[in-house]
C-alpha positions in Angstrom: -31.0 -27.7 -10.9 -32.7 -24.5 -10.3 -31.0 -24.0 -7.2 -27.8 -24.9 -8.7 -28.4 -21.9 -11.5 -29.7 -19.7 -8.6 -26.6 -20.0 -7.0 -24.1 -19.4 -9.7 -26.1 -16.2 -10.7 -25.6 -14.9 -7.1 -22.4 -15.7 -7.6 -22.1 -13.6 -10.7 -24.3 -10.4 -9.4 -22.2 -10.0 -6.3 -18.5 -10.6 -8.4 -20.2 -8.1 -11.1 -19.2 -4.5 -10.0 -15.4 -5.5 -9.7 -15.2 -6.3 -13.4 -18.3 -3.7 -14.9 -19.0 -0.3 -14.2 -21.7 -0.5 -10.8 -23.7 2.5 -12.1 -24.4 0.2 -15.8 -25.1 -2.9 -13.5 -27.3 -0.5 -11.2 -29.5 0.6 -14.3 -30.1 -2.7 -15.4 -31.3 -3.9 -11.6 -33.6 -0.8 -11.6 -35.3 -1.4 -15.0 -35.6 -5.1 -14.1 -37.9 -4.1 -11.0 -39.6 -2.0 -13.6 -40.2 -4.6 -16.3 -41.2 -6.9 -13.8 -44.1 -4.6 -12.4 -44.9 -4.0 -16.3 -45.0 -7.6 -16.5 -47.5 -8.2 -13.7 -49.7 -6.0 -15.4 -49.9 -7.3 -18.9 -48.2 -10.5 -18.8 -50.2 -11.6 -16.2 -53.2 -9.9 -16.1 -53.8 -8.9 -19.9 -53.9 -5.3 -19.2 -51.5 -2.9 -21.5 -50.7 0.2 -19.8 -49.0 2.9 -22.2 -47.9 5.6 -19.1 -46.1 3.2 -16.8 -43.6 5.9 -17.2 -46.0 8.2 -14.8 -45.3 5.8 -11.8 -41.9 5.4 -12.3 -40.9 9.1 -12.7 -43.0 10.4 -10.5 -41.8 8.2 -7.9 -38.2 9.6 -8.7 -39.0 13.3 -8.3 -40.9 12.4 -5.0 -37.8 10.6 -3.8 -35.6 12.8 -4.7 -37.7 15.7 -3.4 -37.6 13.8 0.2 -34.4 13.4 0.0 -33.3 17.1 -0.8 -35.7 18.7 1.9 -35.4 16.5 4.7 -33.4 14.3 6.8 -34.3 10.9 6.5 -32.4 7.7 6.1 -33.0 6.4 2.2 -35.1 3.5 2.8 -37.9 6.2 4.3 -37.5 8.1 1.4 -38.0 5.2 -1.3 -41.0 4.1 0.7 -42.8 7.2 0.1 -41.5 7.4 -3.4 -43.7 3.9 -3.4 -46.3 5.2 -1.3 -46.8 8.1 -3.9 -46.4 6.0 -6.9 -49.8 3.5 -5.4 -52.0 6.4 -4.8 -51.4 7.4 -8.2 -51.9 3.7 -9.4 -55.0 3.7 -7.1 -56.4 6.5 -9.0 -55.3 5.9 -12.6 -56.5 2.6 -11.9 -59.8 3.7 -10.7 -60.4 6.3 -13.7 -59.0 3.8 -16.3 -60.5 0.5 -15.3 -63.7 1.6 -15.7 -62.8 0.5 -20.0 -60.8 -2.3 -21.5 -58.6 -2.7 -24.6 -57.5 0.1 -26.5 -59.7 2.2 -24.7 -58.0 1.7 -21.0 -54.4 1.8 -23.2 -55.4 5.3 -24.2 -56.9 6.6 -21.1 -53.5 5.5 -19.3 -51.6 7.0 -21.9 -53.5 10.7 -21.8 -53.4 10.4 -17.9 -49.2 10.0 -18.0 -49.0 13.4 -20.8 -51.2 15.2 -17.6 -48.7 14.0 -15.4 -45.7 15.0 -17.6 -46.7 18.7 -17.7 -47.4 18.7 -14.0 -44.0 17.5 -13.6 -43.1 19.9 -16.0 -44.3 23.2 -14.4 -44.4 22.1 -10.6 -41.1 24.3 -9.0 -39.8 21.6 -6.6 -38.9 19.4 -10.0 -36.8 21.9 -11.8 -38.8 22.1 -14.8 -36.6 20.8 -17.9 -33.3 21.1 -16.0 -34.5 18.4 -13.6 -34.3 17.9 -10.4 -30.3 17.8 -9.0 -27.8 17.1 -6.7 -29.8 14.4 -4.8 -28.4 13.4 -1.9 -27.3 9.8 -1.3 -27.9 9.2 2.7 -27.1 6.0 4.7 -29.7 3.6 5.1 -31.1 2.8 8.0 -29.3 5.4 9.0 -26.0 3.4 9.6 -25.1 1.5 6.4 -23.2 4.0 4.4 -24.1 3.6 0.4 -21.9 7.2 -0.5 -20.1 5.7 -3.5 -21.7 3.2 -6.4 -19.5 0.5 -5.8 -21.5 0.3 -1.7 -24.7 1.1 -3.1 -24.4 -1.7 -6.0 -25.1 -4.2 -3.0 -27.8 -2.0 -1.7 -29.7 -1.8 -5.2 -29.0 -5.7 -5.5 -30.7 -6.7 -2.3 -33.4 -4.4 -2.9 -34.0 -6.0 -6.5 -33.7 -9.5 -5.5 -36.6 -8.5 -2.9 -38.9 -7.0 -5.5 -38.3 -10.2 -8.3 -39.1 -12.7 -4.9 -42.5 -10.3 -4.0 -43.3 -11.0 -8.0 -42.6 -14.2 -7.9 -44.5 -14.8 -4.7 -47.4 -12.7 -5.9 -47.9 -14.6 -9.4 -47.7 -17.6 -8.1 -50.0 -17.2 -5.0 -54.4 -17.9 -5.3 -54.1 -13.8 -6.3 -51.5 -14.6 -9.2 -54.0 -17.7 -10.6 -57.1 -15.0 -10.4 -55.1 -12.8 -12.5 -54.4 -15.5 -14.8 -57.9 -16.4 -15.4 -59.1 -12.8 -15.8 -56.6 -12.4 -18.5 -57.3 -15.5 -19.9 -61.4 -15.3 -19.4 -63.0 -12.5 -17.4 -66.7 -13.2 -18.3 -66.0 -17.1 -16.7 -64.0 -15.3 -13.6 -66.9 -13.0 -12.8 -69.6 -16.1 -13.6 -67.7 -17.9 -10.1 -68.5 -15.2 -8.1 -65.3 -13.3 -8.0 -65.3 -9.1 -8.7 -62.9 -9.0 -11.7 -62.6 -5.0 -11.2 -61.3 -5.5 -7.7 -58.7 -7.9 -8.6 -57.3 -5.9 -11.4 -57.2 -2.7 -9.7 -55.1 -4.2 -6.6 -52.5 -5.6 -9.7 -52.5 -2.3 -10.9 -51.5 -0.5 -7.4 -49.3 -3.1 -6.5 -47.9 -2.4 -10.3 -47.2 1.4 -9.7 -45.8 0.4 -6.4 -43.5 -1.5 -7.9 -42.6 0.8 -10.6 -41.8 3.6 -8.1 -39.4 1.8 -6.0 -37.8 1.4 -9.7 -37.6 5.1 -9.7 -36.7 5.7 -6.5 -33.9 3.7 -7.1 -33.1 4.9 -10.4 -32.8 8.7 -8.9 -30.5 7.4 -5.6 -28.4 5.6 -8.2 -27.9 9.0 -10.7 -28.5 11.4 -8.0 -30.8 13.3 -10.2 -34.0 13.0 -11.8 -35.5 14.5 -15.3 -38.5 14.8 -17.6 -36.9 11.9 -19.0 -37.9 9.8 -16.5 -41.7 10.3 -16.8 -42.1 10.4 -20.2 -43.4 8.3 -23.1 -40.1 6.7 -24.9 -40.0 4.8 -20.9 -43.8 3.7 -21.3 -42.1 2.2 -25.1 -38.9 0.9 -23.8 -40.5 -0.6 -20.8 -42.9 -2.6 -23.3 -39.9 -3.6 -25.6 -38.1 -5.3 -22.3 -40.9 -7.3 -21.6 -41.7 -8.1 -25.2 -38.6 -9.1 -25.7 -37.8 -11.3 -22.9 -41.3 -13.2 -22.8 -44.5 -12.0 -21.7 -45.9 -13.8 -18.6 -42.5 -15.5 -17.8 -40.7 -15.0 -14.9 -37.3 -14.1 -15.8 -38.5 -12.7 -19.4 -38.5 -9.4 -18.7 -35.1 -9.6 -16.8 -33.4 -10.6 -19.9 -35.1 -8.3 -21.8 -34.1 -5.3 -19.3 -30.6 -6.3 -19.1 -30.0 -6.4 -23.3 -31.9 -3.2 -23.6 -29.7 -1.2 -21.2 -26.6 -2.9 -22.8 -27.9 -2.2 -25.8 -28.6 1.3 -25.2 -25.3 1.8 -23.3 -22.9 0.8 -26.5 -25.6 2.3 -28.5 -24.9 5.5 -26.9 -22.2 7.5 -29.1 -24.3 6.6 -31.9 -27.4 9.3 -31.1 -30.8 8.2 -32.8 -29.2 4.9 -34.3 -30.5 3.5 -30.7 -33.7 4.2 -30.9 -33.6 2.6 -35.0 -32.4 -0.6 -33.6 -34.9 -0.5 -30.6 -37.5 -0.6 -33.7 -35.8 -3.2 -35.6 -35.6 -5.5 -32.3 -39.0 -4.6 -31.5 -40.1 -5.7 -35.5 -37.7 -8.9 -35.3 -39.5 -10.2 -31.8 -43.4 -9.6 -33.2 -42.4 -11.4 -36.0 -40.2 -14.4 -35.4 -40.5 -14.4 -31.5 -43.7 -13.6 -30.6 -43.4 -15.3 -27.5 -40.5 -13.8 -26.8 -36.4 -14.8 -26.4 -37.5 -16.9 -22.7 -40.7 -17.9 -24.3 -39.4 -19.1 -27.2 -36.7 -20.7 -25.3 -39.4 -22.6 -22.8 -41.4 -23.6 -25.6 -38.3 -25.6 -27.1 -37.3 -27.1 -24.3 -41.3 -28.2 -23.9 -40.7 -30.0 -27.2 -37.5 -31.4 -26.9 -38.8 -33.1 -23.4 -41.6 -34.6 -25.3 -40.2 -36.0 -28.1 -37.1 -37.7 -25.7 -40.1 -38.9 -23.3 -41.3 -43.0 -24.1 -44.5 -42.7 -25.4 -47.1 -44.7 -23.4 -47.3 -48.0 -24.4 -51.1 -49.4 -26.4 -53.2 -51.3 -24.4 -52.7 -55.1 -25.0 -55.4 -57.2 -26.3 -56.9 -59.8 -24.0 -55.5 -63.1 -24.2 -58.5 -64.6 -23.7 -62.1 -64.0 -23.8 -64.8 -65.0 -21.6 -66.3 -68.4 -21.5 -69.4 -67.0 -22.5 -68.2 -65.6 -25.8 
C-alpha cells in the first residue's frame, strides 16, 4: 500500500508543472527540504531553533554569490551554499549547545539578528535591494535548467533526495539516539553515549539541509533578499512543521505545501496573511496539537484497534489434578 501511494504521488509531482505554475510548485519543494531539516531538529531531537532562517538565507546569498562571480556548473554552486550553511551550523551549534530550553532558543535567535545585519551591510549581498540577476547555469554542465518548466524536474529530484537522506537518517541507530535524547537525555548519557556530540552533528546536518533549501530557493527566483534570512522564515518554518505533525515524516511536507498555497492566494490581500498564519497557528496548538498528520495517525491508531479481535480469556482447566 505504501508503494502503491508512493507511486501515484510521483505520478502527480512529475504531471504537476503542466497544469500549475512550476515556480509555485518549486517553492513548495524548496520549503519542504526546509521543514524537513527543521523537523530533524525539533521533531526529532527536541531542540527548537528560532534563526533557522540564518542557514537558509545565508546559503542563498552564498549560492548566488558563486553563481554571479564564477563559472561553475549549479550543482558546485549549491554544494558550497551547503558547505557554508554546516560551518555556520557547526559553530551556532557549538556556541548554542552549550544551554537548553529557552536558553539555546534565544541564543539561536540573537545569533540569526547578527547574521541579518552582516547580510545586511556586507557589499556582495546588495544590502536591502538584494542580491540580483542570478544566473541559472546547466548542471553538470550539460543538462540545461534555463526556463522553470526544465528546472521544476531538477528541483524535484533534488527534493526527493533530501526527504530519502531524512528519512534514511531518522530511521537509522543515529535517528533512534536522537529519539532518546529528546525523549530522556540524562538516561542517554547514563549508557555511555555523549549527548552533546549527537545533537551537534543533527544540528550541522540541519543547517546543511536548510542551505540546499536556500540554494535552491535563489536558483528557482534568481535572486535573493534580506527576506530570506530573516525572522518571519525562522516563524513560518515552525508553523509548517507545527502544522503538519512534529516528528512525522511527511508532517512537515503537508504543512509546507498549505502554507505556500496559503500564502500564494493570500497574496493580494497584504497583512491578512500573516493574520491567518496566526489564526492557523492558534487553531493547531489548540485542537491539533499533534498536528493535521499526527492527528491523522493517531486516528487511524484507534480505529485499527477497536476493528482488531480482542484476545480471547484464558479458559479454565477442565480438570484439576488428582491431588486436589
Amino acid at each position: 500500500m505504501r508503494l502503491l501511494w508512493l507511486g501515484l504521488l510521483a505520478v502527480v509531482l512529475i504531471v504537476a508543472p503542466f497544469f500549475t505554475y512550476p515556480v509555485t510548485l518549486m517553492t513548495i519543494l524548496c520549503f519542504v527540504i526546509f521543514a524537513c531539516s527543521f523537523n530533524l531538529l525539533l521533531g526529532y531531537t527536541g531542540l527548537l531553533c528560532f534563526g533557522h532562517a540564518m542557514f537558509f538565507g545565508g546559503a542563498a546569498y552564498i549560492t548566488g554569490h558563486i553563481l554571479k562571480t564564477t563559472h561553475v556548473s549549479l550543482e558546485l554552486a549549491l554544494l558550497g551554499g551547503v558547505g557554508a550553511a554546516s560551518l555556520l551550523g557547526l559553530l551556532v551549534g557549538w556556541i548554542s549547545l552549550r544551554r537548553s530550553g529557552i536558553q539555546f532558543a534565544m541564543i539561536t535567535f540573537a545569533i540569526a539578528q547578527f547574521i541579518y545585519f552582516i547580510m545586511l551591510q556586507m557589499p556582495f549581498t546588495g544590502g536591502e535591494d538584494g542580491m540580483q540577476g542570478i544566473p541559472r547555469t546547466k548542471l553538470f554542465g550539460i543538462i540545461d535548467a534555463s526556463t522553470s518548466f526544465e528546472y521544476y524536474y531538477v528541483v524535484l529530484a533534488i527534493a526527493a533526495l533530501s526527504v530519502a537522506l531524512f528519512y534514511r537518517i531518522v530511521h537509522s541507530p543515529f535517528g533512534e539516539i536522537l529519539r532518546a535524547i529528546r525523549d530522556n537525555e540524562p538516561r542517554v548519557e547514563s549508557l555511555g553515549f555523549k549527548p552533546e556530540h549527537y545533537k551537534l552533528l543533527a544540528f550541522v546536518l540541519s543547517a546543511g539541509l536548510a542551505g540546499l533549501a536556500g540554494g535552491l530557493k535563489a536558483t528557482v527566483y534568481q535572486f535573493a533578499t534580506l527576506a530570506d534570512v530573516s525572522f518571519p522564515i525562522s516563524s513560518e518554518v515552525i508553523l509548517m512543521t507545527l502544522l503538519g505533525g512534529l516528528g512525522t515524516l511527511t508532517g512537515p511536507m503537508v504543512g509546507a505545501g498549505l502554507i505556500i498555497l496559503l500564502n500564494d492566494y493570500l497574496s493580494s490581500f497584504g497583512e491578512w496573511a500573516l493574520i491567518t498564519q496566526g489564526i492557523i497557528l492558534l487553531i493547531v496548538i489548540i485542537f491539533f496539537r499533534r498536528g493535521l498528520v499526527g492527528e491523522l495517525n493517531a486516528l487511524r491508531r484507534k480505529m485499527r484497534t477497536k476493528a482488531s479481535p480482542k484476545a480471547p480469556a484464558s479458559a479454565e482447566f477442565a480438570s484439576r489434578s488428582p491431588g486436589a
